[in-house]
N, CA, C and O atoms as a Tinker XYZ file with bonds, in Angstrom:
   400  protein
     1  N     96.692000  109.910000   82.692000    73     2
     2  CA    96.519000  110.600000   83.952000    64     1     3
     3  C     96.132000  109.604000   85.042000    63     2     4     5
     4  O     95.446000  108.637000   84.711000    81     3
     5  N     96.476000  109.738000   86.197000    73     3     6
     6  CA    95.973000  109.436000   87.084000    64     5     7
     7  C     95.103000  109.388000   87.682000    63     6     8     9
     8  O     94.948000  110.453000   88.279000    81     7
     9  N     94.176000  108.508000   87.941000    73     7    10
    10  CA    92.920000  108.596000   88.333000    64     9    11
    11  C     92.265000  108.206000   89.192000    63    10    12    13
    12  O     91.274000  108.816000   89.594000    81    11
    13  N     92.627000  107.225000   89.612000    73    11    14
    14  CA    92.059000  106.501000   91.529000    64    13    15
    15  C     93.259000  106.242000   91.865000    63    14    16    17
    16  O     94.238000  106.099000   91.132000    81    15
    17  N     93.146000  106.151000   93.500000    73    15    18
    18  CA    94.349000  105.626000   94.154000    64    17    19
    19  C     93.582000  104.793000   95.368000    63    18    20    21
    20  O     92.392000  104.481000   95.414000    81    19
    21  N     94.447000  104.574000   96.170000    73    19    22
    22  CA    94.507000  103.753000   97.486000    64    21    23
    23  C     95.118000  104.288000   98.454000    63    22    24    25
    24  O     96.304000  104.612000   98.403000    81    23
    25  N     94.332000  104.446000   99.496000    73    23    26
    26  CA    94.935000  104.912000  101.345000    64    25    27
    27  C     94.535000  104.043000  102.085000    63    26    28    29
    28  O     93.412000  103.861000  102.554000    81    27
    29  N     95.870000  103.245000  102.251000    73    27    30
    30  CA    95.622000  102.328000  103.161000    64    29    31
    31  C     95.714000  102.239000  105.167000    63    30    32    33
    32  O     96.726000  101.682000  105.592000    81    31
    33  N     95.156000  102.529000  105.752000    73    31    34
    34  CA    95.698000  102.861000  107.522000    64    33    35
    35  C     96.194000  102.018000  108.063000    63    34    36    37
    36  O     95.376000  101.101000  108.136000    81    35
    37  N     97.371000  101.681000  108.650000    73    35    38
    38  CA    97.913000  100.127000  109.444000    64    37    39
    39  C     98.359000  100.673000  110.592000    63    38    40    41
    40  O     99.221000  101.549000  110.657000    81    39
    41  N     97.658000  100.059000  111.717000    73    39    42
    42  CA    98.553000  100.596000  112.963000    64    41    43
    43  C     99.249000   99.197000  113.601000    63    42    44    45
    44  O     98.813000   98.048000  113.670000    81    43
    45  N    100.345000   99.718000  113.976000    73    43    46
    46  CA   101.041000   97.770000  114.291000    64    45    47
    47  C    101.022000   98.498000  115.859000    63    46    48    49
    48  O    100.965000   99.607000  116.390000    81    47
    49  N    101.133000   96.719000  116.265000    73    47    50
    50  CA   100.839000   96.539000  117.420000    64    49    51
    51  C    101.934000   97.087000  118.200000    63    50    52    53
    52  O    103.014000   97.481000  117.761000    81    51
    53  N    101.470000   97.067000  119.608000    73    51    54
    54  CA   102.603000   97.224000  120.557000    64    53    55
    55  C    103.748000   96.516000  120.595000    63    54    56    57
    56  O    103.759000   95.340000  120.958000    81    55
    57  N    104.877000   97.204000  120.204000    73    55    58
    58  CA   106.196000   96.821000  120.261000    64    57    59
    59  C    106.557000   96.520000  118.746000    63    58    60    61
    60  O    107.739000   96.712000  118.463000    81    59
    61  N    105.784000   96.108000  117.797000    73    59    62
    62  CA   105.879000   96.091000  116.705000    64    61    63
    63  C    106.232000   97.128000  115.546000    63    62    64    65
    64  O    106.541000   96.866000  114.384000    81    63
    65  N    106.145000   98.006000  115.979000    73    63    66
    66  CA   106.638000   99.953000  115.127000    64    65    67
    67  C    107.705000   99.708000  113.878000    63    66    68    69
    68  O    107.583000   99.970000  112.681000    81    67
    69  N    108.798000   99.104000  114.621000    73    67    70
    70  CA   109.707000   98.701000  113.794000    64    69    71
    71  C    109.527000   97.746000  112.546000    63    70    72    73
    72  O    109.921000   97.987000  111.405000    81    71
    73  N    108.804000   96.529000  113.010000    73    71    74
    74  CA   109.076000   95.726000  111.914000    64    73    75
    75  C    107.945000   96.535000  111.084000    63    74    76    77
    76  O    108.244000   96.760000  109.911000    81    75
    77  N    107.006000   96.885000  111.419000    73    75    78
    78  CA   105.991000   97.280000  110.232000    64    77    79
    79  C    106.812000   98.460000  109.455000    63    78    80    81
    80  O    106.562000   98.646000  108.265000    81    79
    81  N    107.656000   99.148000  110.031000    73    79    82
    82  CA   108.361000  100.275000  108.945000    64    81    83
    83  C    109.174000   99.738000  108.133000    63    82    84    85
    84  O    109.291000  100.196000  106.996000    81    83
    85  N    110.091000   98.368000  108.670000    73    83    86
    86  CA   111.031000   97.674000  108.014000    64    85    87
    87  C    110.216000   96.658000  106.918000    63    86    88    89
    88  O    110.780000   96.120000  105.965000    81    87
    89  N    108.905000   96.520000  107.217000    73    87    90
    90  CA   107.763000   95.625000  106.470000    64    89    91
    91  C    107.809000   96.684000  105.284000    63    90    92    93
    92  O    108.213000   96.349000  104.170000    81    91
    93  N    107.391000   97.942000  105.559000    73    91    94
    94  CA   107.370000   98.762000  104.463000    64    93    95
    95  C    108.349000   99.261000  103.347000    63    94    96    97
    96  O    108.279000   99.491000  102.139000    81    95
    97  N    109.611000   99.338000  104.660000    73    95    98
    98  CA   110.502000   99.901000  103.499000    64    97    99
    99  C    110.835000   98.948000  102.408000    63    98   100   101
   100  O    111.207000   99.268000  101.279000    81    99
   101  N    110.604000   97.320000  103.021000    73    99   102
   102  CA   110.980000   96.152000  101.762000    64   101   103
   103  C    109.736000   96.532000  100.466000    63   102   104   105
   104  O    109.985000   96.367000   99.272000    81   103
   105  N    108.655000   96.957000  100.887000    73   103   106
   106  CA   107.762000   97.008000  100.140000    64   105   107
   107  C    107.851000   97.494000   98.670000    63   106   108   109
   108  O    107.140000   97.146000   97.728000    81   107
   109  N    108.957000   98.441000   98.682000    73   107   110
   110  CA   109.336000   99.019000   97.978000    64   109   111
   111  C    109.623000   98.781000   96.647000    63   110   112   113
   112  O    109.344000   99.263000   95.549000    81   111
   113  N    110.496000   97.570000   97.272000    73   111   114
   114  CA   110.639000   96.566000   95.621000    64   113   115
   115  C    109.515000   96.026000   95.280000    63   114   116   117
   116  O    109.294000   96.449000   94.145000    81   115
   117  N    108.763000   95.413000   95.564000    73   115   118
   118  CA   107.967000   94.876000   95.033000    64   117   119
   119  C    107.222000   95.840000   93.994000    63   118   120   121
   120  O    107.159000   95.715000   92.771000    81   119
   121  N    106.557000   97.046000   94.985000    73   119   122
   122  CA   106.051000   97.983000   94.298000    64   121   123
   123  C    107.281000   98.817000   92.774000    63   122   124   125
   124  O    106.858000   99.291000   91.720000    81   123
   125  N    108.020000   98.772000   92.993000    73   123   126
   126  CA   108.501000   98.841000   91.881000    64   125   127
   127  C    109.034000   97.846000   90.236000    63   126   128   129
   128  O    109.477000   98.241000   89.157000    81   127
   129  N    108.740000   96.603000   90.719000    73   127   130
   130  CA   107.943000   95.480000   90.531000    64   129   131
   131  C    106.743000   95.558000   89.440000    63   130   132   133
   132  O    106.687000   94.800000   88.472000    81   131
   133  N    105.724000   96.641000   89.739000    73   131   134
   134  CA   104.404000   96.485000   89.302000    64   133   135
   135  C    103.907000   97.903000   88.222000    63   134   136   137
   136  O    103.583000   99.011000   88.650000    81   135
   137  N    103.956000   97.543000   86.934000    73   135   138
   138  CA   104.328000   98.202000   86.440000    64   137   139
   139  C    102.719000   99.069000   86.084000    63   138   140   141
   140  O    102.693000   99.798000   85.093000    81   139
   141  N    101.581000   98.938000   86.859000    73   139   142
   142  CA   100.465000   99.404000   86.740000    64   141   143
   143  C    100.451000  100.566000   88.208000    63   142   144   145
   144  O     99.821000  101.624000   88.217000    81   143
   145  N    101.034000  100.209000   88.996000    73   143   146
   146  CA   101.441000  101.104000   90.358000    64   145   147
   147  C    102.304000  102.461000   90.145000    63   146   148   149
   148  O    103.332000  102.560000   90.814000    81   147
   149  N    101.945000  103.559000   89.221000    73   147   150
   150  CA   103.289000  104.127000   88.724000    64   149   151
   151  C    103.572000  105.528000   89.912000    63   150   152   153
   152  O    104.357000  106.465000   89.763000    81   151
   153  N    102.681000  105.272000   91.022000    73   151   154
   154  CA   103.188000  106.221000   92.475000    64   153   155
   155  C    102.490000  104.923000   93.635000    63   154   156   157
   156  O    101.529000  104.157000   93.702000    81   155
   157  N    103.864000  105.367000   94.521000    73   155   158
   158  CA   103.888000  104.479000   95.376000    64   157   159
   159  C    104.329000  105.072000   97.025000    63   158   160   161
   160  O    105.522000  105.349000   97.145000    81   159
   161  N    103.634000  105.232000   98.004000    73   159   162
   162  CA   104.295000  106.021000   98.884000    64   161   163
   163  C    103.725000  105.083000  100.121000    63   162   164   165
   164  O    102.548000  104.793000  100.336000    81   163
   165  N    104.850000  104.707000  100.844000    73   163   166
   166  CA   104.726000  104.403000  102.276000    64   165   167
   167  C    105.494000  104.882000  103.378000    63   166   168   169
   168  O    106.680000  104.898000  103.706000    81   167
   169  N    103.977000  105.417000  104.007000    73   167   170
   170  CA   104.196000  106.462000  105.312000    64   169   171
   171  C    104.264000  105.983000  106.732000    63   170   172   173
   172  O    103.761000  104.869000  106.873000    81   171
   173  N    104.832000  106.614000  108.001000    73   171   174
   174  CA   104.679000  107.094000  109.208000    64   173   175
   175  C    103.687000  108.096000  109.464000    63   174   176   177
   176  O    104.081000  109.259000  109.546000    81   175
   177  N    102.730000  107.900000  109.574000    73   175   178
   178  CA   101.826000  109.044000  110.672000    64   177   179
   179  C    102.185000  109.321000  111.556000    63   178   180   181
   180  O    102.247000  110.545000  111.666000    81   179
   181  N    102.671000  108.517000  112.794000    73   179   182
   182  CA   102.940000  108.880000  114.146000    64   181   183
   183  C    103.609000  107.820000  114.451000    63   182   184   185
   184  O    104.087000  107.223000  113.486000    81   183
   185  N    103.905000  107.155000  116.032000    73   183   186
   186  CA   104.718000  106.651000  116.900000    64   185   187
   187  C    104.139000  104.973000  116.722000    63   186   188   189
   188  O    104.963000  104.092000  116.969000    81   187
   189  N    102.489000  104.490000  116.224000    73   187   190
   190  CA   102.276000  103.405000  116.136000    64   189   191
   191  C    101.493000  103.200000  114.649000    63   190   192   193
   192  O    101.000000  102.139000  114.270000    81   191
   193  N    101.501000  104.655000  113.797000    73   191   194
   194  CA   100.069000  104.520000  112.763000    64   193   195
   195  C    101.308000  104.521000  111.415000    63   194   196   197
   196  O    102.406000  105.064000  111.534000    81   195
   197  N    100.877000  103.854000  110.267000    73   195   198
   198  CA   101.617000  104.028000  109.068000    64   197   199
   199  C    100.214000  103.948000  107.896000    63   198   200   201
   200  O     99.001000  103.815000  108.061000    81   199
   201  N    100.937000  104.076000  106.896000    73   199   202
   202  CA   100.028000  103.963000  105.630000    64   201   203
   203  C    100.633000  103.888000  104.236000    63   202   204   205
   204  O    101.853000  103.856000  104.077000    81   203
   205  N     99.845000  103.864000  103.320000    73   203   206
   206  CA   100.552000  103.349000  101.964000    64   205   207
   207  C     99.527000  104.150000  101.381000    63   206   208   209
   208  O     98.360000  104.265000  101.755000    81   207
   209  N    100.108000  104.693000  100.415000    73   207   210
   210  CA    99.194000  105.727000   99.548000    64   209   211
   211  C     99.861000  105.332000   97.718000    63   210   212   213
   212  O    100.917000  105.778000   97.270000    81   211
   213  N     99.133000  104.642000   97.156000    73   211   214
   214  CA    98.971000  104.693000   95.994000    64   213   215
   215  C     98.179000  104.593000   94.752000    63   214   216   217
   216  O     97.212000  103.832000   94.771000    81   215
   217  N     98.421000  105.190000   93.774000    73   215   218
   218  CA    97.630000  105.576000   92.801000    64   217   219
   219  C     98.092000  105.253000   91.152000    63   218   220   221
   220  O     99.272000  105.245000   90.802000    81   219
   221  N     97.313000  105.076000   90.523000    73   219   222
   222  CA    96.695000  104.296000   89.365000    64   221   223
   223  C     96.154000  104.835000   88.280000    63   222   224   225
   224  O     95.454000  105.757000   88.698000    81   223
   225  N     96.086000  104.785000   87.178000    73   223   226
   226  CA    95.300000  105.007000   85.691000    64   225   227
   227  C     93.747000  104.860000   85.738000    63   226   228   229
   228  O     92.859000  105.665000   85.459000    81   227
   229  N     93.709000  103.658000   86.153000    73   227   230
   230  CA    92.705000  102.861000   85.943000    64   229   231
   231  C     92.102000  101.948000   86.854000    63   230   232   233
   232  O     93.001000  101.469000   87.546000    81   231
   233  N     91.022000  101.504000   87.161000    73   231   234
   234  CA    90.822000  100.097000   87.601000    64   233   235
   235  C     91.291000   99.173000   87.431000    63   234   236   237
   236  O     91.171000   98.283000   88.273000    81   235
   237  N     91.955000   98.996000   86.389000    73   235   238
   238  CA    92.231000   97.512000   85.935000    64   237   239
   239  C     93.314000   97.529000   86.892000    63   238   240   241
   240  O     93.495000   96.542000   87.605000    81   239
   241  N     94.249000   98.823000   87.003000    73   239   242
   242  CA    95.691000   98.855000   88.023000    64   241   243
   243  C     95.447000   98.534000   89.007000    63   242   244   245
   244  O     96.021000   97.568000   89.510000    81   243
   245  N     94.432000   99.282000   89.695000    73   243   246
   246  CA    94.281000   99.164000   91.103000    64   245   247
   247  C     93.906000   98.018000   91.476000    63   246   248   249
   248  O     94.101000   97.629000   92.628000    81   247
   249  N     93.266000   97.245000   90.498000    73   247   250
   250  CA    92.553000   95.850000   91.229000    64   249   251
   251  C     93.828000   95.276000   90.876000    63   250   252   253
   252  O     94.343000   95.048000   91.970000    81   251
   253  N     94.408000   95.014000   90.230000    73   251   254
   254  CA    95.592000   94.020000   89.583000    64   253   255
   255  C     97.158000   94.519000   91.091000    63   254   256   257
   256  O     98.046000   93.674000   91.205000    81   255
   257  N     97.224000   95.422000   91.734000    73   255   258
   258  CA    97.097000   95.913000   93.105000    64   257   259
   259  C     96.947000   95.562000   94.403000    63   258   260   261
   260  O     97.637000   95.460000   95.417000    81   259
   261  N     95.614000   95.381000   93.988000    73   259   262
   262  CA    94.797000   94.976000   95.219000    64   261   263
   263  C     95.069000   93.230000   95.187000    63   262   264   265
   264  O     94.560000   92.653000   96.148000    81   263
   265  N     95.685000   92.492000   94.363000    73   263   266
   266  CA    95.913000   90.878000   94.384000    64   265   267
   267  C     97.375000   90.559000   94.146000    63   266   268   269
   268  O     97.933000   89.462000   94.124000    81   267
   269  N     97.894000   91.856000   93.962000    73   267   270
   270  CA    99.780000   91.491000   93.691000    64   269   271
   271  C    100.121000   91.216000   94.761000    63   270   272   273
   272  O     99.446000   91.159000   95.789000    81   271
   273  N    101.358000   90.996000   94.579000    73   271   274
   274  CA   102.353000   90.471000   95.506000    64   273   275
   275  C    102.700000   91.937000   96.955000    63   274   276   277
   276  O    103.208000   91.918000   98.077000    81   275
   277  N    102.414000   92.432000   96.548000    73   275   278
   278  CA   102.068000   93.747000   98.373000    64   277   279
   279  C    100.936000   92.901000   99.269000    63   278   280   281
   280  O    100.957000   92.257000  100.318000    81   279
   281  N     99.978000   93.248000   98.307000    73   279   282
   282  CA    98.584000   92.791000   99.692000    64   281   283
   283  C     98.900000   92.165000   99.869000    63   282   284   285
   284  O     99.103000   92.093000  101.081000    81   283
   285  N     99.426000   90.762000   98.953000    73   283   286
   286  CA    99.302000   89.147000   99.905000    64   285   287
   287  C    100.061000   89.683000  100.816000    63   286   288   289
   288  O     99.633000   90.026000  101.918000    81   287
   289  N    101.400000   89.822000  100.398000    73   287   290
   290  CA   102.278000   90.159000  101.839000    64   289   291
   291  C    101.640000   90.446000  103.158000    63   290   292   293
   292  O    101.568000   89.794000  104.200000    81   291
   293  N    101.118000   91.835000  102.731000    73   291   294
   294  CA   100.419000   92.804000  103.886000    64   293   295
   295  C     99.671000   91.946000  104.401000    63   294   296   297
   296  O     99.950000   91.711000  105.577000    81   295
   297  N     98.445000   91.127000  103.796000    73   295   298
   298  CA    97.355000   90.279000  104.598000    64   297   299
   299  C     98.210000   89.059000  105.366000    63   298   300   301
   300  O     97.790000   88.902000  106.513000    81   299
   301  N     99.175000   88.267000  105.054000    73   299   302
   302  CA   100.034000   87.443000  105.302000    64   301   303
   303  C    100.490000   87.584000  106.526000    63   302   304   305
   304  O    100.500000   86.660000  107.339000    81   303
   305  N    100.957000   88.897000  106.789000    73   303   306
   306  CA   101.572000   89.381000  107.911000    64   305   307
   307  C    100.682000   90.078000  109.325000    63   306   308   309
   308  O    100.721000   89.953000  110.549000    81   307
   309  N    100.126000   90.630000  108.614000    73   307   310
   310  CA    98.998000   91.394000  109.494000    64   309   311
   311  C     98.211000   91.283000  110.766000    63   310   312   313
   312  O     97.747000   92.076000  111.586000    81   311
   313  N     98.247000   89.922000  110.595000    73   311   314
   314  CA    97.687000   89.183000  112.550000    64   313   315
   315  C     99.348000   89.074000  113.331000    63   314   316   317
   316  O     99.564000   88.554000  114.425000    81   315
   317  N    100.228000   89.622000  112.557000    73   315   318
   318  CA   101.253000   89.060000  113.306000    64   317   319
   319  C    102.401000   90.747000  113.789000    63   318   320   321
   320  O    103.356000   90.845000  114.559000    81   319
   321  N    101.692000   91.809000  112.897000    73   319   322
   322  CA   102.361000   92.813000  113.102000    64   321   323
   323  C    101.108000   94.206000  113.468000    63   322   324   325
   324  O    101.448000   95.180000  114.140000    81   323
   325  N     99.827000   94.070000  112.954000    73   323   326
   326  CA    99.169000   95.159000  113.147000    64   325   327
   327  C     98.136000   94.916000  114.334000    63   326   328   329
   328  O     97.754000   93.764000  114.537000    81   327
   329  N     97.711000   95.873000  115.058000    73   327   330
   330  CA    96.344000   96.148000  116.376000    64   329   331
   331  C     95.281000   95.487000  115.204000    63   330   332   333
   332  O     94.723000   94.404000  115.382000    81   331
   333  N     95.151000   96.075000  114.342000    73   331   334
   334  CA    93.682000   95.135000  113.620000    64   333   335
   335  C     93.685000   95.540000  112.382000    63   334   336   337
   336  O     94.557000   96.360000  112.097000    81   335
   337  N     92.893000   95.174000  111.477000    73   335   338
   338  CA    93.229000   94.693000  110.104000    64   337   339
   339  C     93.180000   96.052000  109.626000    63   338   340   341
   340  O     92.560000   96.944000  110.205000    81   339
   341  N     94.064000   96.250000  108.204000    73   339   342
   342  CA    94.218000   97.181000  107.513000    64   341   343
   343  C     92.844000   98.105000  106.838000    63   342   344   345
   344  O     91.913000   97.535000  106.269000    81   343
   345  N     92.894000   99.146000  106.961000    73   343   346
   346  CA    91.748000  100.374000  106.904000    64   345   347
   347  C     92.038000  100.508000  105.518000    63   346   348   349
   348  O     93.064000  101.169000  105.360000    81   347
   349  N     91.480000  100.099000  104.377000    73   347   350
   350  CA    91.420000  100.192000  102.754000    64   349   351
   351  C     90.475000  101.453000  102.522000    63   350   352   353
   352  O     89.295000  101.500000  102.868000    81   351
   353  N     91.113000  102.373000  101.941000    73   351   354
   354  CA    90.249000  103.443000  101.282000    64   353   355
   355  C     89.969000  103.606000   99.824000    63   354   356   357
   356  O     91.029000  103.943000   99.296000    81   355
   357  N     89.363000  103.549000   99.263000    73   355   358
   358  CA    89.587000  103.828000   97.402000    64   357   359
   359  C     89.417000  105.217000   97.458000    63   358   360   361
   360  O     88.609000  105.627000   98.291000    81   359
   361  N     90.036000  106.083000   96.709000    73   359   362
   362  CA    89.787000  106.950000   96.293000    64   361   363
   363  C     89.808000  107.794000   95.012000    63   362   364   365
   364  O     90.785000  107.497000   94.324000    81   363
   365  N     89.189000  108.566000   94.580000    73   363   366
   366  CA    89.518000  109.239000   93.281000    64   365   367
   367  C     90.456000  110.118000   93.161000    63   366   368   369
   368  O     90.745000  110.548000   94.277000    81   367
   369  N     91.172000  110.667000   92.202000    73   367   370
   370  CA    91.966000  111.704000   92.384000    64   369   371
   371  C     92.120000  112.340000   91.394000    63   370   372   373
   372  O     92.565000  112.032000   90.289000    81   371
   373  N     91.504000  113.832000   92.053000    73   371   374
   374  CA    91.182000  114.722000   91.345000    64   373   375
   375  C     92.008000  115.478000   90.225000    63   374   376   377
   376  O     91.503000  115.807000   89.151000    81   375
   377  N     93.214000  115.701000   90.544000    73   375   378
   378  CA    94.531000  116.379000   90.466000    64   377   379
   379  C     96.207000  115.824000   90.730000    63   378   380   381
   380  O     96.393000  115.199000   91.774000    81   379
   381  N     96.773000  115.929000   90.291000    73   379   382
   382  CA    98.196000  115.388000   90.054000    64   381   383
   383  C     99.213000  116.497000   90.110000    63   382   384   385
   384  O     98.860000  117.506000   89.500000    81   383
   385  N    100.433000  116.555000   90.714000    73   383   386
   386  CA   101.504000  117.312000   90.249000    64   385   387
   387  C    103.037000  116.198000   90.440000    63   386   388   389
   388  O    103.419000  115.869000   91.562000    81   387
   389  N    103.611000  115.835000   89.420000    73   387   390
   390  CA   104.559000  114.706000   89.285000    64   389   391
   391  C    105.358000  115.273000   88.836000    63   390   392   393
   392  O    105.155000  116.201000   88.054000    81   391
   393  N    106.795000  114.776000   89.298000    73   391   394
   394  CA   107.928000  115.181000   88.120000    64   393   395
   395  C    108.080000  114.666000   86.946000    63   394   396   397
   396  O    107.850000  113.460000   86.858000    81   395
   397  N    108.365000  115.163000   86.119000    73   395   398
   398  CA   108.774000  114.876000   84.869000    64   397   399
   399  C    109.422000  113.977000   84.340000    63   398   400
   400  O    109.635000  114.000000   83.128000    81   399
């Protein structure tokens, strides 16, 4: 089961909207890539806000996660595409409904 995840908040800068969605959609592979990441979702909130919502088994996932090849990316990039540094949430999760 699933048991903690990650909500991450990124708002990119002015004029930047684009590459941070195109930042994300590459993200994709990677995250599929990581075989401790087994939900992976990167969002649009609005016109400048995005986020990444994923979730994990365990700690061991999430930290092994938190040092893969996404964050570096994300931290890598981040003075160069977001208003200010990424909003990291941990969270637990209570409940699951997945396909089969």
């Amino acid at each position: 089961m699933l048991t903690l995840s990650l909500f991450v908040r990124l708002e990119a800068k002015p004029g930047k909207e684009e590459e941070v969605a195109a930042f994300l959609k590459q993200g994709l592979q990677l995250a599929n890539q990581e075989t401790t990441t087994p939900v992976w979702f990167a969002l649009r909130l609005g016109p400048t806000t995005f986020a990444i919502f994923d979730a994990f088994h365990d700690e061991a996932g999430r930290q092994k996660h938190l040092s893969g090849p996404i964050a570096t990316a994300l931290m890598a990039q981040a003075p160069n595409l977001l208003a200010s540094p990424p909003v990291i949430e941990r969270m637990e999760v209570l409940g699951t409904k997945l396909p089969e």
